[in-house]
C-alpha positions, 0 to 999 in steps of 0.5 A: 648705625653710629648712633646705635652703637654709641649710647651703649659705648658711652653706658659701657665706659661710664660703668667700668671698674677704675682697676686692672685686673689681677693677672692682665696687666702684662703679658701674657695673661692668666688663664684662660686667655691664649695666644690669638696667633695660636689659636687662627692664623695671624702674626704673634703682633699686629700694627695698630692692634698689638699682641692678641689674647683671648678666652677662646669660649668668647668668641667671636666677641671677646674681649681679646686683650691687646699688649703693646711691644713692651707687653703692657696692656694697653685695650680691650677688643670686642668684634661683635658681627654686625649681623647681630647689631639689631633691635633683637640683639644685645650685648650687655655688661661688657667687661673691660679686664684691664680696668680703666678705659681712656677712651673707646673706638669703634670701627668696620672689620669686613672680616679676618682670620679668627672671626670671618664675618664682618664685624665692628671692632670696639676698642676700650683704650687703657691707655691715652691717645699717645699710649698707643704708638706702643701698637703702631707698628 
């Protein structure tokens, strides 16, 4: 499965715009991101993931836009279910809004409010590595 998810990851990566989007930057966005703690029951700020925005027409996928405890955007989130991480199934051009993506993470979710079924988060960092204490708790 790692392997599966890798080669896309690392096309993705290399095929993203070098600027952030008009609008994203900050928090909260523009629309038609909302709120994610709106929207499902959740906290208003996450540990390790941040503030959450998301197109709610994009769901389960995304991308849900994460900010920092500054209100900088610092990643873009993709849940896609693992059911649909098969040979019939892709996800292609995936976008990065906040334009340009430090470096990617992918990991198990078995579910969460908002999007139930398990599901592996892949996470495009705008930010390096020591960027992302700002959602660390």
């Amino acid at each position: 499965m790692k392997r599966l998810l890798l080669v896309p990851s690392l096309t993705l990566v290399s095929s993203l715009c070098a600027f952030a989007a008009e609008g994203v930057a900050t928090s909260p966005p523009a629309a038609p991101y909302q709120q994610v703690s709106k929207l499902v029951k959740l906290p208003d700020f996450l540990p390790g993931m941040g503030q959450l925005f998301v197109d709610p027409a994009t769901l389960p996928a995304g991308p849900f836009l994460a900010y920092g405890h500054d209100g900088k955007l610092v990643s873009t989130i993709y849940m896609l279910p693992t059911k649909d991480l098969n040979p019939d199934k892709s996800f292609d051009n995936l976008a990065a809004p906040g334009g340009n993506v430090d470096h990617v993470d992918i990991y198990y979710n078995a579910g969460h409010p908002g999007v139930e079924e398990p599901h592996v988060h892949l996470v495009l960092w705008h930010v390096a590595v020591a960027g992302e204490a700002s959602v660390a708790e």
